[in-house]
C-alpha positions in Angstrom: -22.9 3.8 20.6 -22.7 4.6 24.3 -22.7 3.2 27.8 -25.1 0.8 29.9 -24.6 -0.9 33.0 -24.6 -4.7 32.7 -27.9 -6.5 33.9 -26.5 -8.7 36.6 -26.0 -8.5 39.6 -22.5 -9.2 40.1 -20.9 -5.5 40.0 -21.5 -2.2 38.4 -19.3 -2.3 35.7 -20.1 -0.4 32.7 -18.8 -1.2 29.1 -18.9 0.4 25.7 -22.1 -0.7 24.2 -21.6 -0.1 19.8 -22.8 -1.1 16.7 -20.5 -1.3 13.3 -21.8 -1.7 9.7 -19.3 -4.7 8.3 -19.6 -6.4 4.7 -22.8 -5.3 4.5 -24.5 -6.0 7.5 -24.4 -4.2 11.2 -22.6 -6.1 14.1 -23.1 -5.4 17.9 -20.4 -5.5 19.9 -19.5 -5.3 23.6 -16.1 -3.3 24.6 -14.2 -3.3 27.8 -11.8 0.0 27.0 -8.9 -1.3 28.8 -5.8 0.4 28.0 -3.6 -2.7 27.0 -3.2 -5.1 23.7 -6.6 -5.9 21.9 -8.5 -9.4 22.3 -11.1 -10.0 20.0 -13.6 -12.7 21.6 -15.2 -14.9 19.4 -18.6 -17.3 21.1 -20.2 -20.4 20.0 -22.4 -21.8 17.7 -25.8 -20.8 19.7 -24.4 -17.7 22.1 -24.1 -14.1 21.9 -21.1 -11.9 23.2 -22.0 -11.5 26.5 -20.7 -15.1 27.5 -17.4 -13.5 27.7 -18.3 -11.3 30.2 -16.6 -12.8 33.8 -13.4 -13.1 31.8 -13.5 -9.7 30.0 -14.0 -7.7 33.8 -11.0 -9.8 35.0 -8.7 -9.4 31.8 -9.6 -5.7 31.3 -8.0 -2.7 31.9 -5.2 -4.8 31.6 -6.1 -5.6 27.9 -8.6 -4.0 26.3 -11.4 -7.2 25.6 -13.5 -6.8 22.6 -16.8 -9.7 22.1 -19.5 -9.1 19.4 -22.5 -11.3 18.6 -22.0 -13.3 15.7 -24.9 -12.7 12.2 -27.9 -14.3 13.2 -27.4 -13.9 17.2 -27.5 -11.5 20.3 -27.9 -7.8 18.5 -26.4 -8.3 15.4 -28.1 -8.2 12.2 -29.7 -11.6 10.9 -29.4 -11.3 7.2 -30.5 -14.3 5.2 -26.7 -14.9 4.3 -22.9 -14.0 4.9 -22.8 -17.6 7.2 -20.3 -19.5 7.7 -16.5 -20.0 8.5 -15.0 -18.1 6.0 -17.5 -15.1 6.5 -17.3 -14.6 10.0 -13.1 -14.6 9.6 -13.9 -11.7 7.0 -16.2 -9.9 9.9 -13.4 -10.3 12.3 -11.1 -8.7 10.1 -14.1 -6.3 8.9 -13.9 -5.1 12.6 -10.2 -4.6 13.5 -10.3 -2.4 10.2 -13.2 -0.8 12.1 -11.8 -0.1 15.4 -8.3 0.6 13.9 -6.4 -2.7 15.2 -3.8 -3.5 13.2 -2.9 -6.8 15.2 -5.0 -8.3 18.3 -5.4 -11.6 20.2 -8.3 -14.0 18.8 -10.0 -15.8 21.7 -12.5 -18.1 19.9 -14.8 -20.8 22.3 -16.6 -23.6 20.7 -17.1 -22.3 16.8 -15.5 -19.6 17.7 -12.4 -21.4 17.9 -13.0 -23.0 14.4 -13.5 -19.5 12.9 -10.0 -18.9 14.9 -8.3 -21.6 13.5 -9.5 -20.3 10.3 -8.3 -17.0 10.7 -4.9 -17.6 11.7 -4.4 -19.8 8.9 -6.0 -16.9 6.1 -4.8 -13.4 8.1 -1.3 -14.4 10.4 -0.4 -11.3 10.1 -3.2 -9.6 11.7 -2.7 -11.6 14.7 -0.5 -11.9 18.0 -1.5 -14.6 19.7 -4.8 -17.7 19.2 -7.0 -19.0 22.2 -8.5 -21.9 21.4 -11.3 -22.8 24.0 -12.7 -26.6 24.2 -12.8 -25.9 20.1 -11.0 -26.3 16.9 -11.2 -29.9 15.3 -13.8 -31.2 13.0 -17.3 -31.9 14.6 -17.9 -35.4 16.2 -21.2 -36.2 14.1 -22.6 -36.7 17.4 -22.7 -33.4 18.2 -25.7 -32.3 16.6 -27.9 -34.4 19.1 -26.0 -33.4 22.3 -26.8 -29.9 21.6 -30.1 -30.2 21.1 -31.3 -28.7 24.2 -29.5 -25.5 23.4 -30.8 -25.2 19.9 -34.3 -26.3 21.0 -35.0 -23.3 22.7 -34.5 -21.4 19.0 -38.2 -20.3 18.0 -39.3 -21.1 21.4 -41.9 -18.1 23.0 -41.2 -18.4 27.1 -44.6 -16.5 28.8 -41.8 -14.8 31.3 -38.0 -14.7 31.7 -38.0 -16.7 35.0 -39.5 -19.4 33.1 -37.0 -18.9 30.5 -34.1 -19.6 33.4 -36.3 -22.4 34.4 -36.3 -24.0 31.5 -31.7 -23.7 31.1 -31.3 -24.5 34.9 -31.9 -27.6 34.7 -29.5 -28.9 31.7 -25.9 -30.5 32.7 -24.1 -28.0 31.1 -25.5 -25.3 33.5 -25.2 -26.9 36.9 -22.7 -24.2 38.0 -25.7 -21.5 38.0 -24.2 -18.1 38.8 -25.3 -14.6 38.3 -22.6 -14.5 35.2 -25.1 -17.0 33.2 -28.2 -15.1 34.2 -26.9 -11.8 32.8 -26.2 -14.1 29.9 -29.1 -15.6 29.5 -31.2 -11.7 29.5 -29.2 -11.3 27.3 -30.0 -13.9 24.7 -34.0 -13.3 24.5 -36.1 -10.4 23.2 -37.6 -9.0 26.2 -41.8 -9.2 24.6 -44.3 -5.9 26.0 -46.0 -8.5 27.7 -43.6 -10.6 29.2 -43.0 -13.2 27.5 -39.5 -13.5 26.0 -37.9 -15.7 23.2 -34.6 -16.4 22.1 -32.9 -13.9 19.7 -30.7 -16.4 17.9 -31.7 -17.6 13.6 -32.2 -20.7 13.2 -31.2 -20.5 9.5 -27.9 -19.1 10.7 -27.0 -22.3 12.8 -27.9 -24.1 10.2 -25.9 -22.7 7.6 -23.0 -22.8 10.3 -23.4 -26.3 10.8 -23.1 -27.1 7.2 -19.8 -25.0 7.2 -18.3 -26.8 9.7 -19.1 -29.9 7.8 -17.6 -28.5 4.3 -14.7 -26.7 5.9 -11.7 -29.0 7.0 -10.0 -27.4 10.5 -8.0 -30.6 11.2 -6.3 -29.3 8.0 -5.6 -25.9 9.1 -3.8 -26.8 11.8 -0.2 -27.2 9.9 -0.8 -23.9 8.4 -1.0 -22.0 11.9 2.0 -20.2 12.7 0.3 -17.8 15.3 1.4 -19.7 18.9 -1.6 -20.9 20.3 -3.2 -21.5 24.0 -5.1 -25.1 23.6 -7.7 -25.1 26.7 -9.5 -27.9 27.3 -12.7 -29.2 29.4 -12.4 -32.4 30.5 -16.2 -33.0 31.7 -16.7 -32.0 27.8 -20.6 -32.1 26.7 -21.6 -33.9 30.0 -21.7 -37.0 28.0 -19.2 -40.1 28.5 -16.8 -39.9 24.7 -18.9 -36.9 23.6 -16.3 -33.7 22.9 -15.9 -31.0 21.2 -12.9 -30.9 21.5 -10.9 -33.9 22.3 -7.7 -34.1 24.5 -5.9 -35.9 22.2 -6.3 -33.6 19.4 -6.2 -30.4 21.9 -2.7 -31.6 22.3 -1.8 -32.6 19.0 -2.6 -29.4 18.1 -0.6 -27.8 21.0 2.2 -29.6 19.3 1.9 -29.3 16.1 1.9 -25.3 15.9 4.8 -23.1 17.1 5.2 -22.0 20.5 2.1 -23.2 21.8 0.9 -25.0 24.6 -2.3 -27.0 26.3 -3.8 -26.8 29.1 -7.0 -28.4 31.0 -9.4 -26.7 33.2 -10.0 -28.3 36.1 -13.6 -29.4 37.1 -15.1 -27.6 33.9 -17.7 -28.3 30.9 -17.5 -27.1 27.4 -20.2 -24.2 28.5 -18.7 -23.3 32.5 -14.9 -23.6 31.0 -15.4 -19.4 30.0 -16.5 -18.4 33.4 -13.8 -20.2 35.5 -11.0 -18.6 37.3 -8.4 -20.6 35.7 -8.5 -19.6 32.2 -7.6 -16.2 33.6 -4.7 -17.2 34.8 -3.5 -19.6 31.9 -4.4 -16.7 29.5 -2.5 -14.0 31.3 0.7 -16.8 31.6 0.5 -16.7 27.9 -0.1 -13.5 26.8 3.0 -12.6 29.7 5.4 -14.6 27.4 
């Protein structure tokens, strides 16, 4: 373990940098040592930790804000199993036992909200509070093809890292560049001797998520939730007219349907920006306040 200073450009903040060996397999994760209650980050289906980043420096050292790369992405081990929902709800309890947290706040985007869902459901009493962002419902079968600009950069060799950013700027989901998803995206490649970069996440792991999510019922797990839960949803969704991960009407279904939570939209955001906006700060804090 130890300390590094983040790649961007946007302050000189410095975070605990660590690895942990969890059922078998070593986990990177990223830790902003604030002094308050623990939140456990959890990304998507094609990210690595360091998406949370501009709302870990503005949460922490008022909580301390915990992200890790998930198997198969970012600086985690890429074993050729130990995929899926179930597994990665056993790796976030494998790292509270770690780390010595008896009960912490799961903030879960995108699949990371499905493995949230799951979690509350299997371990409630390891948790204080659920954050489910623009995630959390069955897939949309349409899904697959939306994201196929993310995943087709998998496998992909980029002759330099500017080309790399050339080849993200571009997509709908990004049009809010910022130095946040820069930082993110140096993150997300293997940095070659000559250059060239490609991207660090296994295919075979997203696939073996995807089949997960298509085996594992969330809609179901919803009634069993008793952990109150922050619903936030992206209305601009995956840039495409009908296309969401997670839908309004089922963001605020399950608002109602598990006690003491609530729903909330973020204005003028996509299911990729909806992380790095200003007001999921604020509706988090709200909610962790009551």
């Amino acid at each position: 373990m130890g300390l590094y200073t983040l790649h961007d450009r946007v302050n000189s903040m410095k975070v605990r940098d660590l690895k942990v060996n969890v059922n078998g397999k070593e986990l990177h994760l990223i830790d902003w040592e604030g002094s308050g209650a623990p939140i456990i980050c959890v990304h998507g289906l094609t990210a690595n930790g360091r998406c949370w980043d501009a709302l870990a420096e503005k949460l922490s050292p008022e909580y301390r804000v915990i992200a890790y790369d998930l198997p198969g992405r970012g600086d985690s081990a890429k074993p050729a199993s130990g995929y899926g929902i179930p597994a990665h709800a056993e790796d976030i309890l494998g790292i509270m036992d770690k780390l010595g947290l008896n009960k912490v706040t799961l903030v879960g985007h995108s699949l990371g909200a499905s493995i949230g869902c799951y979690f509350a459901a299997r371990y409630p009493d390891r948790l204080q509070k659920l954050v489910l962002v623009d995630g959390g419902m069955d897939p949309d079968p349409r899904l697959i093809e939306v994201l196929r600009p993310s995943v087709g950069r998998i496998g992909q060799v980029f002759p330099t890292f500017q080309a790399y950013l050339d080849y993200n700027r571009p997509i709908p989901f990004f049009k809010e560049w910022s130095p946040y998803l820069e930082q993110y995206f140096y993150h997300d490649v293997v940095h070659h001797p000559d250059g060239s970069v490609s991207s660090k996440v296994s295919i075979d792991a997203v696939k073996q998520d995807i089949e997960s999510l298509n085996a594992v019922s969330i809609n179901d797990l919803h009634r069993q939730i008793k952990t109150p839960a922050l619903v936030l949803w992206a209305p601009q969704g995956l840039v495409l007219p009908g296309v969401f991960v997670l839908s309004r009407e089922k963001g605020e279904e399950i608002a109602r349907t598990i006690p003491g939570s609530r729903f909330a939209v973020i204005e003028n955001s996509n299911h990729y920006t909806i992380i790095m906006k200003e007001q999921i700060v604020r509706e988090i804090r709200e909610f962790l306040a009551d």
